[in-house]
N, C-alpha and C positions, 0 to 999 in steps of 0.2 A: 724401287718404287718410291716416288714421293712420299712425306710425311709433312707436308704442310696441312698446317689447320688451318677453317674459317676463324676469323676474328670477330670478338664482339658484335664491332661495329658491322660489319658484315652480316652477321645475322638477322642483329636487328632491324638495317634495311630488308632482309628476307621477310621478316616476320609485317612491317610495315605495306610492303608491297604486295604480299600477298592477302594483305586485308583492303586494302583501298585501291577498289577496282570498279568491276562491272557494277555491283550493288549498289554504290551509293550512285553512283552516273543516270542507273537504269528506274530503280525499286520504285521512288518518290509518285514515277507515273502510277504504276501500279496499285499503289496507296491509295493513291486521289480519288480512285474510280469509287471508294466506299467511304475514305473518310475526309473530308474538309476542313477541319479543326488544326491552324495550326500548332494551339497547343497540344494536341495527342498527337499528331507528329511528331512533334519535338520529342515529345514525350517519347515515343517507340526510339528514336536512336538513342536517347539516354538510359533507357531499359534496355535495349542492346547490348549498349557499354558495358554496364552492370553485370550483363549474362556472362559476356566474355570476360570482363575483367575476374569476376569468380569462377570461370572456369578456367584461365591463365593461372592462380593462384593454386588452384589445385594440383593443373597438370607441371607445375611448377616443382609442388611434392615428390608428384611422381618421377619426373623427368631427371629429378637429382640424385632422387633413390635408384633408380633403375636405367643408369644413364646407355642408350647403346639407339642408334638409329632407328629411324620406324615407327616413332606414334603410336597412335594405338594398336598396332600390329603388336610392338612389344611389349606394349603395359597389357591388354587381354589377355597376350600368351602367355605370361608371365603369372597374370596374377589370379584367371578363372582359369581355361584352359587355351590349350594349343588352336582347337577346334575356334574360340570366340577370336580370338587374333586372328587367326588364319580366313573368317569372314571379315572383321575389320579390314585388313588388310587388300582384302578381292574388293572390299565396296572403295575403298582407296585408289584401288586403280581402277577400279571399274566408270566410278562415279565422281571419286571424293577430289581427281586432279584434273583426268582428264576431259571431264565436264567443264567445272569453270574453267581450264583456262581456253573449253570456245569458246565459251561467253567469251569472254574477257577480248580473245581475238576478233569475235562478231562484235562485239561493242567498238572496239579501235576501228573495224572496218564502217559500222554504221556512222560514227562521226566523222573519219576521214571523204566518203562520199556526199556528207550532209554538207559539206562546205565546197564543194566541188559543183559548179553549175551543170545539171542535166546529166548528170552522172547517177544515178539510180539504180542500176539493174541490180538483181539478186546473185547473180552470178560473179558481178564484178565485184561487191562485197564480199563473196566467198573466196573469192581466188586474192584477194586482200587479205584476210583471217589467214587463210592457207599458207601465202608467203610470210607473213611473220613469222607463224609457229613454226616451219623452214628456218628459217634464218636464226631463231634463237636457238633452237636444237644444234643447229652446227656451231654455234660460240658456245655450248654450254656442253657440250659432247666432247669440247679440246682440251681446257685446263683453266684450274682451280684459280689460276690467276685471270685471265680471261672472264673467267664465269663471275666470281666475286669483283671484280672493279666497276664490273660492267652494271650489275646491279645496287653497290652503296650509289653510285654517279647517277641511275635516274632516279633510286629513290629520294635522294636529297632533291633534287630538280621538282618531282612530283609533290614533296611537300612546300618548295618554296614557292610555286607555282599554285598550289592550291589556295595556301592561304594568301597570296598577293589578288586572287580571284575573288575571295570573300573580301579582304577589304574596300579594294576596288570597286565593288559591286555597290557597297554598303552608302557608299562617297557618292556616288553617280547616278543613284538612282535617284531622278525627279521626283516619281510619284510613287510611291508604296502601294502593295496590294493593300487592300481592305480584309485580309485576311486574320482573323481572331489569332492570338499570341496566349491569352492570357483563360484562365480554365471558365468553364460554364457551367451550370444547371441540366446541358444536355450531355454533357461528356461520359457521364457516369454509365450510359448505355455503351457507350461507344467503346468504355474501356473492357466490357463481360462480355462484346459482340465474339461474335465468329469471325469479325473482319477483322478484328482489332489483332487477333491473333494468327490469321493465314498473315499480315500485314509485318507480323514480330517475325512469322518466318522470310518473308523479304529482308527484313533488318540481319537478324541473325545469318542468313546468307552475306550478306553485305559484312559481316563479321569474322563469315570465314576465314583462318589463316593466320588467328591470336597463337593456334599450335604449333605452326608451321617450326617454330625452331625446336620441338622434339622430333622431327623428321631427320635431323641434322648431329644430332646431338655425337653421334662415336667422330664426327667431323671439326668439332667446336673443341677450340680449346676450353679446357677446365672444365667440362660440361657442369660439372657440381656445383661449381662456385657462380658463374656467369651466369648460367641457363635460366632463374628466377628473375633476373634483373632484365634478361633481352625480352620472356614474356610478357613483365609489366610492364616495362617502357614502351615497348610496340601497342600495348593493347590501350593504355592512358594516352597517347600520341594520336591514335587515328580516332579514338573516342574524339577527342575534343575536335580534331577535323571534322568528324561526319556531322555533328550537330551544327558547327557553325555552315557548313556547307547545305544543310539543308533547309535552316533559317532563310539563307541566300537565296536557295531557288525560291523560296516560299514568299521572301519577301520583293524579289524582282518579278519575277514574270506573273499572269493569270493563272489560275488553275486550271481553267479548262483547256488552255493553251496545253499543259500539261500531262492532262489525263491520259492513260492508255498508252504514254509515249515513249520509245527508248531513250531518247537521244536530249535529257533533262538540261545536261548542263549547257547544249548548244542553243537548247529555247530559251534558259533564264540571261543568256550571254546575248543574246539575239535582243532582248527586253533593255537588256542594262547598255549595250556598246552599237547597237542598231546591226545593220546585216554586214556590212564588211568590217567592223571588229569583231563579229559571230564567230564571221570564217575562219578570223585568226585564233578567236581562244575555243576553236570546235581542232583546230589543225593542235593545237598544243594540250586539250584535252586529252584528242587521241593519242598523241607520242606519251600522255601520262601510263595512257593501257599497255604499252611495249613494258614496262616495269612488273607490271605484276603476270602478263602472259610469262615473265622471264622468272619471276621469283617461284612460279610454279612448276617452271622447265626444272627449275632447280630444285625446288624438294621432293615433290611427288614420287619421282623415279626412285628415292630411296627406300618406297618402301618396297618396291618392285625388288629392289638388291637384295634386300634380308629377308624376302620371299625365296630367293634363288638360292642363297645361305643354305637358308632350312631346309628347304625342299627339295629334293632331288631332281624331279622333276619339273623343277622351274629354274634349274640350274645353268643357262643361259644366261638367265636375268644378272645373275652375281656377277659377271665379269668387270671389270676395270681396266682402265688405261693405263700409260705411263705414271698420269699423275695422280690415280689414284679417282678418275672420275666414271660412274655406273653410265658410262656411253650406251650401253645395248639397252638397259631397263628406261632411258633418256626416249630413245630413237622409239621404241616400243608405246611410250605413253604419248607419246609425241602423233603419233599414227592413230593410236585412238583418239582423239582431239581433235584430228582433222576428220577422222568421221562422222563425230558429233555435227562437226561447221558442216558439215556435207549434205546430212541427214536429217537433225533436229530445227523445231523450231523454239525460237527463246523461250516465252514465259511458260512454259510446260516442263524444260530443263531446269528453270530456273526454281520455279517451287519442289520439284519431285530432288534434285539435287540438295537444293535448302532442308528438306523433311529428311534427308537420308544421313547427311552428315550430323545433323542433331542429333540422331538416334545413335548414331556412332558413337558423337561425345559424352553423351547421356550414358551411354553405358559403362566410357569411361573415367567419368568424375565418380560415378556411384563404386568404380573398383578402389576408390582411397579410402573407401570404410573398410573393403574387405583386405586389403591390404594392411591397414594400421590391425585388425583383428586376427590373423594367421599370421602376420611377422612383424610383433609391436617390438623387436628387437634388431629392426633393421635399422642399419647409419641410414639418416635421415640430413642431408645434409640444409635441407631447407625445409620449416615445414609450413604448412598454409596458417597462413595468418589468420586468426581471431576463428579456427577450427572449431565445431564445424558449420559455422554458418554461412561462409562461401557458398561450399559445394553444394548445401542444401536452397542457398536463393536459386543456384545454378538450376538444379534439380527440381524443382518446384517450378520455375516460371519456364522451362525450358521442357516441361513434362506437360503444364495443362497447352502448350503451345501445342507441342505433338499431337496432343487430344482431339486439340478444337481441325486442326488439318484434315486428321484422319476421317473424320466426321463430314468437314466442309469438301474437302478434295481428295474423296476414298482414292480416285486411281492412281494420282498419283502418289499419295500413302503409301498403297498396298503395292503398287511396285517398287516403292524402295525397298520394302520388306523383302519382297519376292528376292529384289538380288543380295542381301542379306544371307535370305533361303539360300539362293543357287551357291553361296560362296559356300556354307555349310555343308550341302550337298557333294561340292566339287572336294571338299575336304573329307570325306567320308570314302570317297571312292580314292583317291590318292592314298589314303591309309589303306584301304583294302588292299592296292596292288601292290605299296608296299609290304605289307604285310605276307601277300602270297607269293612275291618277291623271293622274301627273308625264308619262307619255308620250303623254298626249292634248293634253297640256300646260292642265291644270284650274289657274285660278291659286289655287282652294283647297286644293290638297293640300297635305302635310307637305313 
């Protein structure tokens, strides 16, 4: 079996890719609907940054210390119990992969039709989302070489392409919105609202994927050494994208033009280059989403492997190829994904997904206290910088966030909860039968 590792630069295209997607394309509309201020816009993706970039520092810790695939799957099991991982892990795959990448595929479909005259149906965007996640699943299911080329090449493309967007935009536009940049007298409301923070949960979704390279990690070379350096660079790289990129749409297009809308960067492009250079930078937006649909084809499924690992009964999942690639745990999340595009509609996925992976990573920045406290004698090959006041911004602004959610948008709250629940449930009853397994004395139980 192979023994090739991802490299670096491979990662960090992972890690880049899987943050700069659906969120910043889609969120802005969503924003609009309550707040107008472009400086507390700014404001929310620079507080975004901030979130992740102290939560990349963290998991940064951890990921060095306890280096082995799987994300949070591995640091929960690892550091409270079997039981907390093994829900991290269900909301992973339940929620945590193959949720966004329908977004991500229904987003590539909704701009690829948005530039297409009288092409509109619901159907035919879906069956567009659908053959994507197709088509990446079978490159990413064959080999390590295949899977990593194919991802540094558009993530380099999707940064070069982003910011030649914001300049471009910045040069050409004649007439500026009229939209405030700079803070006011009434902001101060806006910043302790309830919107201000269902709003952070848009952002922080649009975040998602600073962790993506501890999913990766028994696959990376040197994970100890490298793994600090591919979180921060990905998470300071799409930082400074999403801000200048949101200034863009803010300072091209109307806002009302914008409110309520998916399809942000095709309206602000429509504003700056009129309707047939729309079409063109709506057609190369979308081939931006083929990047991170793929960087997700590619981590997610790991944690589904070291599900199958540990579990007996999820022992399918584990399998590999020639080279060394979790093709069945690929195919499997891949399938959930298209049932989301099948099923769901967006801003419902979008918040209740955003609310759910918070609570995940909340759980596990707050494990580097318990960690440095039950084994303050562990190599530590990196440790968070200027500790602990990272992990506690992270915690702090990422905890009243959850708050104001749960309060503002219980249902979708309490159903991320719920599958949370169910994943602990489903963990309870696999111990049982193991358990009742072992006392028949089944020589195949766990």
């Amino acid at each position: 079996m192979s023994t090739t590792k991802f490299k670096f630069t491979t990662v960090t295209a992972v890690v880049i890719a899987n943050m700069v997607g659906t969120g910043v394309f889609t969120s802005l509309g969503f924003q609009l609907l309550d707040i107008q201020s472009g400086f507390v816009i700014l404001l929310l993706w620079a507080l975004g940054g901030l979130i992740a970039l102290c939560g990349a520092m963290t998991y940064a810790e951890l990921g060095a210390a306890l280096p082995r695939s799987g994300g949070e799957y591995n640091f929960l099991a690892r550091i409270y119990h079997p039981a907390a991982g093994f829900a991290a892990g269900w909301t992973s795959v339940t929620i945590g992969f193959a949720g966004p990448t329908a977004l991500a595929a229904m987003t590539f479909a909704a701009y690829t039709t948005s530039i297409l005259p009288g092409v509109s149906s619901v159907w035919i965007e879906k069956a567009l989302a659908v053959g994507l996640v197709v088509l990446l699943t079978v490159i990413h299911g064959s080999s390590r070489r295949n899977s990593g080329g194919m991802q540094v090449i558009f993530t380099v493309l999707k940064v070069g392409v982003i910011a030649m967007f914001c300049l471009a935009a910045v040069f050409m536009v004649d007439n500026p919105q009229p939209i405030r940049f700079l803070p006011s007298g009434g902001d101060g409301a806006l910043l302790t609202s309830g919107a201000f923070a269902v709003s952070l949960i848009y952002v922080s979704y649009a975040y998602t994927g600073w962790n993506a390279a501890t999913y990766l990690s028994s696959e990376l070379e040197d994970p100890q050494r490298t793994l600090p350096g591919i979180l921060l660079t990905g998470t300071l790289v799409v930082t400074a994208l999403y801000v200048a990129l949101n200034f863009v749409f803010l300072y091209s297009a109307p806002v009302d033009s914008m409110q309520g809308q998916v399809e942000i960067g095709f309206i602000a492009a429509q504003s700056v280059f009129g309707d047939l250079g729309a079409r063109f930078t709506g057609l190369v937006l979308a081939s931006l989403l083929i990047s991170t649909v793929s960087a997700m084809t590619i981590a997610g499924p790991r944690v589904l492997q070291v599900l199958g690992e540990d579990f007996k009964a999820l022992k399918y999942l584990a399998h590999k190829n020639e080279d060394g690639i979790p093709s069945r745990a690929i195919y499997v999340q891949s399938t959930l994904a298209i049932a989301f595009i099948l099923s769901s509609s967006f801003e419902s996925v979008l918040v209740f997904a955003g609310f759910t992976l918070a609570l995940n990573s909340f759980a596990t920045v707050t494990s580097v206290f318990v960690l440095r406290w039950r084994q303050p004698d562990l190599p530590r090959p990196y440790r968070t910088f200027l500790f602990p006041i990272p992990p506690l911004i992270y915690l702090t602004l990422m905890g009243w966030t959850l708050w104001f959610v749960l309060m503002n948008r219980p249902v979708e709250g309490l159903f991320g909860i719920g599958i949370i629940g169910s994943g602990l449930l489903v963990y309870v009853i696999s111990r049982a039968k193991s358990d009742a397994s072992q006392a028949r004395g089944d020589p195949h139980s766990q």
